[in-house]
Backbone bond lengths (Angstrom), bond angles and torsions (degrees), N, CA, C in turn:
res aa  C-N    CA-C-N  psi(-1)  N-CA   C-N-CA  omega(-1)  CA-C   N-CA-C  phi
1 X - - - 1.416 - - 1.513 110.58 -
2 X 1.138 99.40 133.73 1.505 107.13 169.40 1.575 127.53 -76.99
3 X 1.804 109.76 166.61 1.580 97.70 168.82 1.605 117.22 -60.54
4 X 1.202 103.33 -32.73 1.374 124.63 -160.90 1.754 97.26 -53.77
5 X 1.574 105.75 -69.03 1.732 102.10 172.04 1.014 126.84 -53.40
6 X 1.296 123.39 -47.69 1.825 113.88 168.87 1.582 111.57 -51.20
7 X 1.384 131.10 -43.46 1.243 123.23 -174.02 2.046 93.31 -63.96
8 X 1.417 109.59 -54.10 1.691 92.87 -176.75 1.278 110.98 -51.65
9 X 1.367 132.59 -53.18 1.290 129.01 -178.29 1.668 112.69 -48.02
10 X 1.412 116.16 -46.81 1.275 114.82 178.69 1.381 121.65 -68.67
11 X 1.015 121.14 2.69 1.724 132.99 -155.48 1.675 84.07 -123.40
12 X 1.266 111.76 -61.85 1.840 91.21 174.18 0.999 139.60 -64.15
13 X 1.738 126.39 -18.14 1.266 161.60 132.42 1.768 99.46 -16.71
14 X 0.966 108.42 -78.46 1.571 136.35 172.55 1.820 109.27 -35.01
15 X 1.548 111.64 -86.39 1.110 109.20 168.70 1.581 129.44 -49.25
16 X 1.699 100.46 -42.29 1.906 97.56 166.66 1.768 111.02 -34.39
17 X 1.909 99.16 -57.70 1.547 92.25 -162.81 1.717 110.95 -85.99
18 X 1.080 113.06 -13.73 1.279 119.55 149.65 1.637 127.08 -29.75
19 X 1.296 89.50 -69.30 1.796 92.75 175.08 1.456 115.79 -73.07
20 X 1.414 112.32 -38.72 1.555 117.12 172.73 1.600 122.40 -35.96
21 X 1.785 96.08 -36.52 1.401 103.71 -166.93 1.632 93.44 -93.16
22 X 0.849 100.13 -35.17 1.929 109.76 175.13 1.620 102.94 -42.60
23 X 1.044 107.27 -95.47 1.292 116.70 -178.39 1.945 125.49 -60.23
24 X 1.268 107.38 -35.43 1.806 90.08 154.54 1.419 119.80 -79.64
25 X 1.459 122.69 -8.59 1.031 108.79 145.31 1.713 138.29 -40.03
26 X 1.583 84.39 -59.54 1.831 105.44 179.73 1.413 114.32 -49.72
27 X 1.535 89.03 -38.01 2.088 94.43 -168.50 1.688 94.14 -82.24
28 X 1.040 126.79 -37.96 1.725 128.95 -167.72 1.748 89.64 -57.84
29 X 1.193 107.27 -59.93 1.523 111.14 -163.83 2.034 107.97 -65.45
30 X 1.312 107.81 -33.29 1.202 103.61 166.41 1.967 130.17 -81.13
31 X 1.361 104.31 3.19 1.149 116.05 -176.06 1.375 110.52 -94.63
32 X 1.722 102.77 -35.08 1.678 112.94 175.48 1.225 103.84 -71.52
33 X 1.642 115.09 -52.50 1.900 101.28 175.49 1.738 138.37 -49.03
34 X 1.673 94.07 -29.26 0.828 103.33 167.12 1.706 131.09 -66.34
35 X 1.490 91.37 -26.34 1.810 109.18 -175.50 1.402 81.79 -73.01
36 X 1.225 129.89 -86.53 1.682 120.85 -150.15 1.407 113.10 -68.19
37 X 0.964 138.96 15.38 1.516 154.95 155.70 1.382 108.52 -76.91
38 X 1.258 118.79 -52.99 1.524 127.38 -172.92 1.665 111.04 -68.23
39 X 1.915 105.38 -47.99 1.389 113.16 161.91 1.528 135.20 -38.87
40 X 1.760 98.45 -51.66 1.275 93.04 162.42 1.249 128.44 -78.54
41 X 1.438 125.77 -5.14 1.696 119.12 174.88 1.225 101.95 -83.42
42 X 1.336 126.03 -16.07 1.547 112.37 179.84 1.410 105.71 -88.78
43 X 1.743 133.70 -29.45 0.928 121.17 165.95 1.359 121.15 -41.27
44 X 1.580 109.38 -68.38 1.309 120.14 178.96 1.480 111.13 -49.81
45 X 1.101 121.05 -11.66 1.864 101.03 176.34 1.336 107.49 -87.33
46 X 1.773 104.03 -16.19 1.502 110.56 -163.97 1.540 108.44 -79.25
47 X 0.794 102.55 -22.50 1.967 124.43 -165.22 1.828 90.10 -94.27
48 X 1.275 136.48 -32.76 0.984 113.90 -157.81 1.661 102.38 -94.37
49 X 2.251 106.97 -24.84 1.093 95.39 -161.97 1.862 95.38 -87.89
50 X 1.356 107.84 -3.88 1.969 103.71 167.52 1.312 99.41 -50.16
51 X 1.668 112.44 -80.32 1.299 142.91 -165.08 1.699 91.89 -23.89
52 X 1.883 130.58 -73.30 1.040 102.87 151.07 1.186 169.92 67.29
53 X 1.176 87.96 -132.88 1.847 109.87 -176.19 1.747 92.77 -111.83
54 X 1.567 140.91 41.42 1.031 140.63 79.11 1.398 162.33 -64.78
55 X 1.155 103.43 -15.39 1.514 153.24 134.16 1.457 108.05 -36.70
56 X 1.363 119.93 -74.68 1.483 124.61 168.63 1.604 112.05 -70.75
57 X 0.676 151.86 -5.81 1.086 155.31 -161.28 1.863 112.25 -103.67
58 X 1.638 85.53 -42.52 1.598 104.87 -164.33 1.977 98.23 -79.55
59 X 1.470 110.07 -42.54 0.981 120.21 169.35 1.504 120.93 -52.62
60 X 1.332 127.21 -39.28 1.293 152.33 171.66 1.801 94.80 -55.11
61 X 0.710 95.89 -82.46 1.477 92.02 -175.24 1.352 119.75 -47.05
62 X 1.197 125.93 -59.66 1.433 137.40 170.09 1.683 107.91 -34.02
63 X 1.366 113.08 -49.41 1.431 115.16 166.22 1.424 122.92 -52.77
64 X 1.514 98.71 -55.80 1.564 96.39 171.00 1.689 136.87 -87.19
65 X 1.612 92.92 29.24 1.131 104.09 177.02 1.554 103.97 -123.72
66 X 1.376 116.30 2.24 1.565 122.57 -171.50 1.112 72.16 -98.10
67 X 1.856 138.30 -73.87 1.696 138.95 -157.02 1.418 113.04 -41.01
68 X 1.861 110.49 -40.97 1.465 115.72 178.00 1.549 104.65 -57.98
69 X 1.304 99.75 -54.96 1.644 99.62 -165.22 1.362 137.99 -52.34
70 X 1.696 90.21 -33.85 1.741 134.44 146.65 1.449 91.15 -34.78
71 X 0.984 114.55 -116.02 1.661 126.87 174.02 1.217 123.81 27.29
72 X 1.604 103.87 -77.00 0.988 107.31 -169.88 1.535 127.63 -101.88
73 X 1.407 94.47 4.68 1.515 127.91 163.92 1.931 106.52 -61.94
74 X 1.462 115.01 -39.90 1.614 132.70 -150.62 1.723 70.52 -104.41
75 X 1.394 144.19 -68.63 1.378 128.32 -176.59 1.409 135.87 -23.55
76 X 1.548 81.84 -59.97 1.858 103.76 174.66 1.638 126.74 -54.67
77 X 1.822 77.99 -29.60 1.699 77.41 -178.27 1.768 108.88 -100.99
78 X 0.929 115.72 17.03 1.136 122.12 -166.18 1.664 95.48 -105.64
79 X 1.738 121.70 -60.55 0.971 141.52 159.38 2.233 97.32 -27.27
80 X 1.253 113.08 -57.33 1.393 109.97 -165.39 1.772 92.95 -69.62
81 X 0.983 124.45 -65.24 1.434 117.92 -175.64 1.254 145.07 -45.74
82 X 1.728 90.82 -6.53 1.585 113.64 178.88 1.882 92.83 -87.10
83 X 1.540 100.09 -57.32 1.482 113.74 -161.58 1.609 95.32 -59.15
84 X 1.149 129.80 -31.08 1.390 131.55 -171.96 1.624 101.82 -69.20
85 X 1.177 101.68 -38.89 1.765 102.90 -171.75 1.276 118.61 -80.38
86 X 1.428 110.86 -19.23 1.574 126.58 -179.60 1.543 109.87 -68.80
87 X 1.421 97.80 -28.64 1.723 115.47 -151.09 1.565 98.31 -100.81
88 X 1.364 95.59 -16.01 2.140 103.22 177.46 1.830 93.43 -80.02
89 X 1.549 119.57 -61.07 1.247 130.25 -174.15 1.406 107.10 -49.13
90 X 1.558 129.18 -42.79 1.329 101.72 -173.77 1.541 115.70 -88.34
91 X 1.316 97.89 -30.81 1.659 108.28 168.75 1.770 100.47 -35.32
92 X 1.102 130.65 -53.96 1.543 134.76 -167.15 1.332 101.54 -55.27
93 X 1.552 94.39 -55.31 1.823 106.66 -172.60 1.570 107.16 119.78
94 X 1.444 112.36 9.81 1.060 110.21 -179.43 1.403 116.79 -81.35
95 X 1.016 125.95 -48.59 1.281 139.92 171.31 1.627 113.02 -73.54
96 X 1.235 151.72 106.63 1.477 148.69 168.20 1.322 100.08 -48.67
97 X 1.271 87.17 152.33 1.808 108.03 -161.57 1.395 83.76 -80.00
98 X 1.203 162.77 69.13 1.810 142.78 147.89 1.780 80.84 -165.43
99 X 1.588 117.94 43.06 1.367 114.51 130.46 1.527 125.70 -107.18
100 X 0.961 90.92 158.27 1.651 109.65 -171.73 1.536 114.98 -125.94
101 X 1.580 110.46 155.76 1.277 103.43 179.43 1.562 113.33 -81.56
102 X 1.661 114.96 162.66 1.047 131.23 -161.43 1.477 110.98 -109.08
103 X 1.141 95.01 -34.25 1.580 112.51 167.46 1.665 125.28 -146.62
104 X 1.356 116.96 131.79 1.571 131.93 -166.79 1.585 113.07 -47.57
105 X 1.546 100.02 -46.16 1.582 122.72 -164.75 1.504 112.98 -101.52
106 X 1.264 115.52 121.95 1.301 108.63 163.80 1.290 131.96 -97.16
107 X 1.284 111.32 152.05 1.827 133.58 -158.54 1.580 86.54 -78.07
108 X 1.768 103.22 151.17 1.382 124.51 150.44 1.343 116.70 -59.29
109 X 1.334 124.93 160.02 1.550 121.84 155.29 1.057 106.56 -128.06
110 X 1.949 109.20 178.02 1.581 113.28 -166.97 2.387 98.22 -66.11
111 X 1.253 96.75 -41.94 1.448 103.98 173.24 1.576 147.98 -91.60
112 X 1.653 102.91 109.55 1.453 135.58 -146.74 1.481 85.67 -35.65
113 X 1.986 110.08 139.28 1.684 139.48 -176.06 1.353 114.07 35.87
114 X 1.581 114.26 28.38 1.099 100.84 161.92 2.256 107.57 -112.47
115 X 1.650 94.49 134.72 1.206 71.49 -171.08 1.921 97.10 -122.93
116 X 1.880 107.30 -173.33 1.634 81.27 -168.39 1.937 78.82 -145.76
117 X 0.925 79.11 161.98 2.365 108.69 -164.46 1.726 84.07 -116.39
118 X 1.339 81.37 156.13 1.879 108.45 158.03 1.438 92.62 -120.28
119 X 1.831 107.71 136.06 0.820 118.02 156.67 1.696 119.58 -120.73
120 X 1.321 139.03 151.80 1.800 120.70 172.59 1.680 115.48 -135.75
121 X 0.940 137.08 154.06 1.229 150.46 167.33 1.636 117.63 -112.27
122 X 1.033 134.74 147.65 1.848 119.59 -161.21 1.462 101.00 -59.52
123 X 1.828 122.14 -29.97 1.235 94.28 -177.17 1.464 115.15 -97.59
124 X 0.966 129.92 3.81 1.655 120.26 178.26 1.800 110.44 -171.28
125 X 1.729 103.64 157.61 1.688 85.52 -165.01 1.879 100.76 -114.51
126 X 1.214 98.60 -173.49 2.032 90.15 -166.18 1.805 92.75 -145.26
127 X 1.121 85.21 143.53 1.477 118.63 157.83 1.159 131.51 -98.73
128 X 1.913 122.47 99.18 1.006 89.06 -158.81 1.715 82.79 -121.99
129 X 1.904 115.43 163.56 1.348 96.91 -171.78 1.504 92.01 -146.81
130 X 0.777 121.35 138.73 1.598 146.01 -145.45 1.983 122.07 -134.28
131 X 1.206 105.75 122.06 1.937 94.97 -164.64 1.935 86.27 -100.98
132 X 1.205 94.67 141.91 1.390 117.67 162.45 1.638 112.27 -93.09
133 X 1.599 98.53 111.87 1.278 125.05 175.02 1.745 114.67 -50.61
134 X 1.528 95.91 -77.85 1.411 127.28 -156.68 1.822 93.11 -122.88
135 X 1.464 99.29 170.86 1.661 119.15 -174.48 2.046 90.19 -103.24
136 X 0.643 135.21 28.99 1.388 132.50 162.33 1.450 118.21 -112.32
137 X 1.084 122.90 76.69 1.641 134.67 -154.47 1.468 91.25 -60.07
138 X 2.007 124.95 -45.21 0.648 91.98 -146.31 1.401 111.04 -106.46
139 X 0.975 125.49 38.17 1.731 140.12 137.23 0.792 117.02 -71.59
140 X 1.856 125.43 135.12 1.423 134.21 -173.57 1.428 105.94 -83.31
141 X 1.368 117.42 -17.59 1.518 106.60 153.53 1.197 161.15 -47.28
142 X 1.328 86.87 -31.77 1.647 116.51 176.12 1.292 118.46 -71.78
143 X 1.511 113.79 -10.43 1.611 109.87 178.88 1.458 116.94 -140.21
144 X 1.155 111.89 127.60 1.881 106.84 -164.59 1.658 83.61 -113.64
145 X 1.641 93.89 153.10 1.479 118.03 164.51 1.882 108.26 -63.45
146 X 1.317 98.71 134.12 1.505 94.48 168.07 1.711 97.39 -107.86
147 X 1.653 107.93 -72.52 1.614 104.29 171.11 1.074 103.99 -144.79
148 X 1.837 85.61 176.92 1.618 92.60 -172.54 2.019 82.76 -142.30
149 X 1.199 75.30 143.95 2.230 97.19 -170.24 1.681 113.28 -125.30
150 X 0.812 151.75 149.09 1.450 158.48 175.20 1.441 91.29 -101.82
151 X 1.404 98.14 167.68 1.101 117.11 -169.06 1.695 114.29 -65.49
152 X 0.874 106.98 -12.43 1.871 113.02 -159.98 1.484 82.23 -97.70
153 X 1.344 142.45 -17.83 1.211 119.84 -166.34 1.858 108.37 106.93
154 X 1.166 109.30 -12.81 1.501 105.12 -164.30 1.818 97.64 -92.56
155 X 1.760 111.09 121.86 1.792 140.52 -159.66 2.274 77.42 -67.99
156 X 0.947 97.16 111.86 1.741 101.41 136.83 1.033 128.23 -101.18
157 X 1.023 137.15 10.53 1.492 140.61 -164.10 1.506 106.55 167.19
158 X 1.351 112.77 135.55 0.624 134.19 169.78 1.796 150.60 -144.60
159 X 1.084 140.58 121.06 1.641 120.56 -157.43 1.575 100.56 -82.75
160 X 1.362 131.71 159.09 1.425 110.86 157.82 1.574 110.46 -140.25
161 X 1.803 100.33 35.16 1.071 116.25 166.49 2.161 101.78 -86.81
C-alpha cells in the first residue's frame, strides 16, 4: 500500500465523519427546535384552556349573582306586599293596630294575583288575603283587601265584590 491510499482512505474516513457530524448535527438541532416548539404549543393550549374555564367560571358567577339579586329583589317585594296588606287590614280596623306580620313572604292561592300573608297579635293570628289589581306593587292601589280570617277559621272581613 501506498502513501497515496492511506491518505484516500484517511480522507474518506474524514469526510464519512465529517458528514456524520454534519448532519446529526442538523437532526440534533432540529429535534431540539422541534422540542421547544412543541413546549410552547402546549403552553399555549394550556393558557388558552385556563383562559377558558375562567371565562366559564366568571360567567358562572355573574349568573349566580344576577339569580341572587333576582332573589332578593322577589323578597323585598314580597316583604312589601305583606306590609301593604297588613296596612289595608288595620286601616279597616280589622286587624288592631299592635299586629304584626307573622311571616315576610306571601303564599300563592288557588285564585289567579290574589295572594295571602300571616299576620299575629299575642292573642290570635290572621289571614289576610289580598287581589292584585295592577303590576305596580308599589301603589296602594294596586291591591285591595279581599279577607282577612283568624286562625280558627272565623271571616273578619270580607270582600263580596
Amino acid at each position: 500500500m501506498t502513501d497515496y491510499d492511506d491518505m484516500k482512505r484517511g480522507t474518506a474516513r474524514d469526510w464519512f465523519w465529517a458528514r456524520l457530524v454534519l448532519f446529526g448535527g442538523f437532526a440534533i438541532a432540529i429535534a431540539v427546535a422541534g422540542f421547544f416548539l412543541w413546549q410552547r404549543h402546549e403552553a399555549k393550549l394550556a393558557a388558552q384552556k385556563a383562559q377558558a374555564e375562567a371565562l366559564t367560571r366568571a360567567l358562572q358567577d355573574n349568573t349566580m349573582t344576577q339569580q341572587q339579586a333576582r332573589a332578593d329583589e322577589n323578597k323585598k317585594m314580597g316583604m312589601m306586599i305583606c306590609a301593604m296588606e297588613l296596612l289595608s287590614a288595620k286601616n279597616m280596623g280589622v286587624i288592631p293596630p299592635y299586629g304584626q306580620l307573622a311571616d315576610n313572604q306571601p303564599r300563592v292561592t288557588a285564585k289567579k294575583n290574589r295572594v295571602s300573608c300571616l299576620a299575629a297579635t299575642e292573642v290570635n293570628k290572621y289571614e289576610i288575603q289580598a287581589d292584585l289589581i295592577c303590576r305596580t306593587l308599589t301603589d296602594s292601589r294596586c291591591m285591595k283587601l279581599h279577607s282577612v280570617k283568624t286562625e280558627d277559621g272565623t271571616t273578619l272581613y270580607e270582600d263580596k265584590n
